[in-house]
C-alpha positions in Angstrom: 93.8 151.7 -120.5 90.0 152.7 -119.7 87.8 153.4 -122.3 86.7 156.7 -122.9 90.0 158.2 -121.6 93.0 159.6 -121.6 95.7 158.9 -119.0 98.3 160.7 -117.4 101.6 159.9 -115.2 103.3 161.9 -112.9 106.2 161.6 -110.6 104.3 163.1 -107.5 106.9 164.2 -103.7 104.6 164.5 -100.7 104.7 164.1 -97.1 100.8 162.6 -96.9 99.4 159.5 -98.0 100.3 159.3 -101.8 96.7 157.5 -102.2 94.9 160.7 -101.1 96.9 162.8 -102.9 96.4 160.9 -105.9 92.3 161.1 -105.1 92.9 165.3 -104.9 94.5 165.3 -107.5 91.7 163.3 -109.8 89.1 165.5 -107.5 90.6 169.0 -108.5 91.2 168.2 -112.4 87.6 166.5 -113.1 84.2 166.9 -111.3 85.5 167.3 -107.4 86.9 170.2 -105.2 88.2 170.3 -101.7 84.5 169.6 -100.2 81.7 168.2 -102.3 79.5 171.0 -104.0 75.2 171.2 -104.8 74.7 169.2 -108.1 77.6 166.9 -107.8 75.5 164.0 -107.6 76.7 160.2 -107.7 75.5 160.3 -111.3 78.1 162.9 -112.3 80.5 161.7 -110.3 80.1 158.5 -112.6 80.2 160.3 -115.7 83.2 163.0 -115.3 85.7 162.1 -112.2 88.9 161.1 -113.4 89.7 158.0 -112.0 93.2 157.1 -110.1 94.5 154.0 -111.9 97.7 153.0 -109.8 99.8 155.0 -107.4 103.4 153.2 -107.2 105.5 154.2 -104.3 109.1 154.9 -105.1 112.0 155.9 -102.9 111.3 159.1 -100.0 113.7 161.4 -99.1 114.5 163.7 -96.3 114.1 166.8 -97.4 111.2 168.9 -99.9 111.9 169.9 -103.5 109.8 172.7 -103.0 108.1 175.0 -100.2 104.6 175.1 -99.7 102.7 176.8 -97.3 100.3 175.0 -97.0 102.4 171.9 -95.5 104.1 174.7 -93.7 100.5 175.7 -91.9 99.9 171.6 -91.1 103.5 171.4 -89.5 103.9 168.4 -91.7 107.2 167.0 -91.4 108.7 163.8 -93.3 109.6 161.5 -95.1 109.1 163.3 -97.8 107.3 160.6 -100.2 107.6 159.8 -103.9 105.3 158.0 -106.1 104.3 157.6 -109.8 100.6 158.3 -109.9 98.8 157.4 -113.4 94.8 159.0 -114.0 92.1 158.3 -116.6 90.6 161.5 -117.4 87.1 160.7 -119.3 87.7 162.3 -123.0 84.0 164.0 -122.7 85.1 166.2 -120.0 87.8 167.6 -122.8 86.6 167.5 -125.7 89.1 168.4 -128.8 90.4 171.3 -126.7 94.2 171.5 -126.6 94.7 174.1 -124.2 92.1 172.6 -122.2 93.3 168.5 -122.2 96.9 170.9 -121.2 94.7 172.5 -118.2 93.2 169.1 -117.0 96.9 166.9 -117.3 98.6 170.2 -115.8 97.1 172.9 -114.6 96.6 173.7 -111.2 98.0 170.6 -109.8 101.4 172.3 -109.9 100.1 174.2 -107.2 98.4 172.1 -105.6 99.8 173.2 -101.3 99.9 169.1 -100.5 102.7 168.6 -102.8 106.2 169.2 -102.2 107.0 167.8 -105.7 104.7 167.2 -109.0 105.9 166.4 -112.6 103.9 165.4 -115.6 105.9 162.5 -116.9 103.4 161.0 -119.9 100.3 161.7 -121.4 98.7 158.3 -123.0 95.6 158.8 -125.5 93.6 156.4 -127.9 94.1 157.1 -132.2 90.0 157.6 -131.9 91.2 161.2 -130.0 94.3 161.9 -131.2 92.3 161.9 -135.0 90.0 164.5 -133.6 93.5 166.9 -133.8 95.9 168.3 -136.5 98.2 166.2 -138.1 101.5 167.3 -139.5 101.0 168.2 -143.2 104.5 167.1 -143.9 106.2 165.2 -141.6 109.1 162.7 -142.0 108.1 161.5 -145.6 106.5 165.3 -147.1 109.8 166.9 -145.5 111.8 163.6 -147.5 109.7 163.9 -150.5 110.1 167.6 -150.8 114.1 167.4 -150.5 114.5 164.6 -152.8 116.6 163.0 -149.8 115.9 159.2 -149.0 118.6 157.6 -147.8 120.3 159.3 -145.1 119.1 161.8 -142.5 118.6 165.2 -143.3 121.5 168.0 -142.9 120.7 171.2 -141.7 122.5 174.6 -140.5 121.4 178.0 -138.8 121.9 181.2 -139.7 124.4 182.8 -138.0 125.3 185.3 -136.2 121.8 184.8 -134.4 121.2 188.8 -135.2 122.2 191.2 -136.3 122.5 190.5 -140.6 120.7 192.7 -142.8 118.4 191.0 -145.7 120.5 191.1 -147.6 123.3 189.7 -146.0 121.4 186.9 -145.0 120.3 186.3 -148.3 123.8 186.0 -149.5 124.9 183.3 -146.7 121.8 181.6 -147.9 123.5 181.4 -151.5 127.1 180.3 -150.0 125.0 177.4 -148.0 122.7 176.0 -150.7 126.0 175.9 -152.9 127.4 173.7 -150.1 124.9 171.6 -150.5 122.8 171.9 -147.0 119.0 170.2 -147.7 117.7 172.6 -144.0 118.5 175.7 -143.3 116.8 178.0 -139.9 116.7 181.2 -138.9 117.7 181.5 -135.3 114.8 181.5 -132.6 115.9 185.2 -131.3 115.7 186.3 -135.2 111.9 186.5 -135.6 110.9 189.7 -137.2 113.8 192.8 -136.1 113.8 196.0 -137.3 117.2 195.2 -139.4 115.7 192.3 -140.8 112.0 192.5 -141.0 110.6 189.2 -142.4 108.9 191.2 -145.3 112.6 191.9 -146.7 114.2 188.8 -145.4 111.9 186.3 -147.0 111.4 187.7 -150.7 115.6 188.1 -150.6 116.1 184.9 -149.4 113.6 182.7 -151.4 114.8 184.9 -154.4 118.2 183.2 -153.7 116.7 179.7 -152.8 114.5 179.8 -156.2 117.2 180.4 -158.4 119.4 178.0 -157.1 116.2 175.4 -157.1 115.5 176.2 -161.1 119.7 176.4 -161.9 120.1 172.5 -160.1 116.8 171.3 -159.3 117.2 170.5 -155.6 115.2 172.1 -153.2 116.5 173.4 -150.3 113.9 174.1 -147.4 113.9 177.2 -144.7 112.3 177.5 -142.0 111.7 181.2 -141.6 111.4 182.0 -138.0 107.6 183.4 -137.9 107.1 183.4 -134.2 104.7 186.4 -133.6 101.1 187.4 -132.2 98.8 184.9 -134.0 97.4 186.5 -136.7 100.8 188.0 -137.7 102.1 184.6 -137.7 99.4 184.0 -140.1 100.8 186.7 -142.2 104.0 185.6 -142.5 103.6 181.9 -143.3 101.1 183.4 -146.1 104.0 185.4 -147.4 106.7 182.3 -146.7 104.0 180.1 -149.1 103.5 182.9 -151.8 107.4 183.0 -152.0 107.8 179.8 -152.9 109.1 178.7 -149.4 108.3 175.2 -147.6 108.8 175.6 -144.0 108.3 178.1 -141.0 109.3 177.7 -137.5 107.8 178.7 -134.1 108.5 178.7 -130.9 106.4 176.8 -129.4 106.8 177.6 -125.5 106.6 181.7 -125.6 103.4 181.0 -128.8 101.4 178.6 -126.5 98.8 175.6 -128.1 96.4 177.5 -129.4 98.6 179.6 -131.4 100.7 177.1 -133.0 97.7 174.7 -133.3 95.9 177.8 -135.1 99.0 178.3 -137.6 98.9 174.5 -138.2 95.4 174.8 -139.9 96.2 178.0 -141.3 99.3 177.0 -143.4 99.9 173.9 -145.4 103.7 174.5 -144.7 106.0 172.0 -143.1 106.0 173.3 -139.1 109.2 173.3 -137.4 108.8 173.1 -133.6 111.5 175.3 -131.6 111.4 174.3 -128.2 113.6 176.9 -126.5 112.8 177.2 -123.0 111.7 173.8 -122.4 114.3 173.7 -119.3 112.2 175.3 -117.4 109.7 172.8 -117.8 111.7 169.8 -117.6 115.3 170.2 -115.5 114.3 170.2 -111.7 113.7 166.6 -111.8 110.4 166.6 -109.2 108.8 169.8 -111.4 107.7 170.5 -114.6 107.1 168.3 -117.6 109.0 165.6 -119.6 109.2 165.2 -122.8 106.4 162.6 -123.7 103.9 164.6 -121.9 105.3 167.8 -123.8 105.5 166.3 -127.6 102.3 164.5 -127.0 100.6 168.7 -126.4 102.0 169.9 -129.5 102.3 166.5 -131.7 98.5 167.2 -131.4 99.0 170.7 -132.5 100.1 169.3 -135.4 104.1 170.2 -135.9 106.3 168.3 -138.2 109.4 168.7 -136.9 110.2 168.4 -133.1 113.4 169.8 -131.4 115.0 167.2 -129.3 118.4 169.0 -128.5 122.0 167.3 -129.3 124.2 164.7 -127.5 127.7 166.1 -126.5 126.1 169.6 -127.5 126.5 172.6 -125.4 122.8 172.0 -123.1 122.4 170.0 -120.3 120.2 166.8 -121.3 121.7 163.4 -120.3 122.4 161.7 -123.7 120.1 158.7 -122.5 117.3 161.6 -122.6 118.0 162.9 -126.2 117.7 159.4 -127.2 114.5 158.7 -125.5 113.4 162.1 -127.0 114.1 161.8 -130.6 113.0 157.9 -130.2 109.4 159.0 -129.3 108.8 161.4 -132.2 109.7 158.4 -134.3 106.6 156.7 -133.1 103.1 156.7 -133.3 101.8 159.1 -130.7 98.4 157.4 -129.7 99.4 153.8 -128.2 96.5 152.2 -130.4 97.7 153.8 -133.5 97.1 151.6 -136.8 100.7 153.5 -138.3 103.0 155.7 -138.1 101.6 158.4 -140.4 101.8 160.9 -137.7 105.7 160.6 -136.6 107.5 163.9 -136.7 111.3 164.7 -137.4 113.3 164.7 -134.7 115.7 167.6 -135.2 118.9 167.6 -133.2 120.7 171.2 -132.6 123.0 171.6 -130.2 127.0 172.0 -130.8 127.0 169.4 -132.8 129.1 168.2 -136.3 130.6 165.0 -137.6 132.1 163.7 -134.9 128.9 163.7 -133.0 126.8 162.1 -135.8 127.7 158.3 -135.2 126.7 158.9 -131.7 123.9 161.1 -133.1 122.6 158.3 -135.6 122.9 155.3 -132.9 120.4 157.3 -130.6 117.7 157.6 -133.1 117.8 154.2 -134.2 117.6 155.3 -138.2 118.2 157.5 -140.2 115.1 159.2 -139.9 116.5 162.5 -138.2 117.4 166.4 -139.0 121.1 166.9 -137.9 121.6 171.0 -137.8 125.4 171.8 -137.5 126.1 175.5 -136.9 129.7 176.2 -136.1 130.1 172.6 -137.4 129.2 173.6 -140.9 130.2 177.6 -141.0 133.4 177.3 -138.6 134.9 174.2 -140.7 138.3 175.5 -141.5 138.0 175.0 -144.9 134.6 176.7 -145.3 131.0 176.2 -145.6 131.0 173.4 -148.7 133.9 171.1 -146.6 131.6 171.2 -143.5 128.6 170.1 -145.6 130.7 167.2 -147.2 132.4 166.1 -143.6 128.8 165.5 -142.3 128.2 163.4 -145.4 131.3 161.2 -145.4 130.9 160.5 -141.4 127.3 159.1 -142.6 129.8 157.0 -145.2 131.7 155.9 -141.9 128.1 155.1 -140.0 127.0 153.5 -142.7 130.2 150.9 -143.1 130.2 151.0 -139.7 133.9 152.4 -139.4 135.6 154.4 -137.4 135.4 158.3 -137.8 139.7 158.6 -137.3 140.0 155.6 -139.9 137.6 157.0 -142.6 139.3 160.3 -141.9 142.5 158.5 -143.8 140.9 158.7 -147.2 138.3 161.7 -146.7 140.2 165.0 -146.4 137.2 166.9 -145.0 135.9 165.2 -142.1 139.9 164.8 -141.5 139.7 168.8 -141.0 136.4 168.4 -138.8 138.2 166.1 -136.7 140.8 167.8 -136.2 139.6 171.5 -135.9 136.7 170.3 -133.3 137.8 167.4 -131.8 141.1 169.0 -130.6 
């Protein structure tokens, strides 16, 4: 990697010379435009162009992902070329500007009219920048420590139905689930801050519930309060979460942005739980968008502590072989020169899933290092909240001896019901 830089890949569909698109593309996002300008001397050049490191070409094919006039006006007809294209954009050009370093990976080259395809695949920075950002305040070992949980992953629910509940309602599921013995409970990303719920009744009620249930056993249970909002009202909440008593609040990080999350992040000292609804539309046309190392890298730099990562054999559309490589890469170091992992973040899988998906579940991240929320697998087990909670529990026992879900299911009557309620 160049010194002084960042670097960025992308999967790049053309029907020009992939080497000059890869030189417009380092023009438009440093120093250069489409001719050269007054004051863009050789000297600058030096200083701020991004530099093209390697352009790789990979198979064409016949016709474009995506119209563009611009080809259109240059009657430009195939093969319809792919290649992976990796920059170096100098670190002085950025500075420690988030939405900015998100302008210079992204930006404008989605629009750029010579491409038929473009998608940010990985972004690649040195521990020297990545220390001039947030990091979480909790992360895998504060969100642990906090729990009193050490030895197996983390199991979570969310509050259903999405909407709808009044404060008090909610509250009172609250109770039934910390008496069940989840360690994570959410609200749901749609349930921010409605007019039957407003977050300055549903917090006090439900960390009312959560305290006295704390003081009665003396384990914790976190929730992250949904506290997606305008910026400074997402101030307000957290500072209401934290006054309460409460550990966690959750955002959504697509419809906030970078700036708004990373200005929360050095507002609250709470745990931040990273929502990423929406990212489809960054990531599932496969020559547009973003994928997920370029997208955790943005906001692993805002500083969140737990990262979305979806399920395998959930209800969404992500390949399993994806979730994996998702939930694998919050579990390392985001800068490649790091000295440790002090900066990993949880991955938290969501997603249709319960017991029987938690062997899988555990194989794909590798350890036990992970937040496993169970909706309908916890609060549709047929014999209620408390045997969902323990069915997640005794397929960990299975995982752990490295047996067989249907024959631990012989001696452990609750994931027996899980099986055979949501595998049928």
């Amino acid at each position: 990697m160049k010194a002084g830089t960042i670097e960025a890949s992308y999967v790049v569909e053309t029907p020009l010379d992939p080497e000059k698109v890869a030189a417009i593309m380092a023009g438009e996002q440093s120093s250069g435009t489409f001719v050269r300008v007054a004051g863009e001397t050789d000297a600058l050049r030096e200083r701020a162009a991004a530099t093209v490191l390697a352009v790789d070409e990979l198979q064409s094919v016949e016709h474009p992902s995506l119209a563009s006039a611009y080809l259109e006006r240059k009657r430009a007809s195939g093969p319809w070329r792919r290649a992976r294209i990796r920059i170096a954009f100098p670190i002085a050009n950025l500075g420690a500007n988030l939405p900015t370093l998100a302008s210079t990976v992204a930006g404008n080259l989605y629009d750029l009219g010579e491409v038929s395809g473009l998608r940010l695949i990985d972004v690649k920075l040195p521990q020297s920048y990545r220390m001039r950002f947030d990091m979480p305040q909790l992360g895998i070992a504060g969100t642990r420590q906090r729990l009193s949980v050490h030895d197996r992953p983390l199991f979570g629910t969310i509050i259903k139905p999405n909407v709808g509940m009044r404060a008090n309602d909610i509250a009172d599921l609250v109770s039934v689930l910390c008496e069940a013995g989840v360690d994570f409970i959410k609200d749901d990303e749609i349930c921010a801050d409605p007019d039957h719920a407003p977050l300055h009744e549903r917090v006090p009620a439900v960390m009312s519930v959560v305290r006295a249930y704390r003081d009665r056993t003396g384990r914790d249970v976190m929730v992250a309060f949904n506290v997606t909002d305008e910026t400074d009202a997402m101030r307000r909440h957290a500072d209401l979460v934290q006054r309460e008593g409460g550990s966690c609040v959750m955002a959504s990080l697509n419809w906030c942005g970078l700036s708004a999350v990373q200005t929360l992040r050095r507002h609250t000292p709470l745990a931040l739980h990273g929502h990423r609804n929406g990212y489809g539309a960054f990531a599932r046309h496969p020559a547009l968008g973003m994928g997920f190392d370029a997208y955790q890298a943005l906001y692993r730099l805002a500083g969140v502590d737990h990262m979305h990562v979806h399920g395998i054999g959930g209800k969404f559309s992500d390949a399993p072989e994806e979730v994996e490589a998702s939930a694998r890469r919050c579990l390392e170091p985001l800068a490649f020169d790091a000295p440790d992992a002090s900066d990993v973040v949880l991955p938290a899988f969501s997603s249709g899933q319960w017991a029987g998906t938690l062997p899988v579940t555990a194989q794909a991240a590798g350890s036990a290092d992970f937040l496993f929320m169970a909706g309908g697998g916890i609060l549709a087990h047929p014999k209620g909240p408390a045997a969902g909670v323990r069915s997640l529990l005794q397929a960990w026992e299975a995982v752990k001896e490295k047996s067989d879900l249907q024959v631990a299911a012989a001696t452990r009557p609750e994931l027996a019901a899980a099986l055979g309620f949501f595998g049928g």
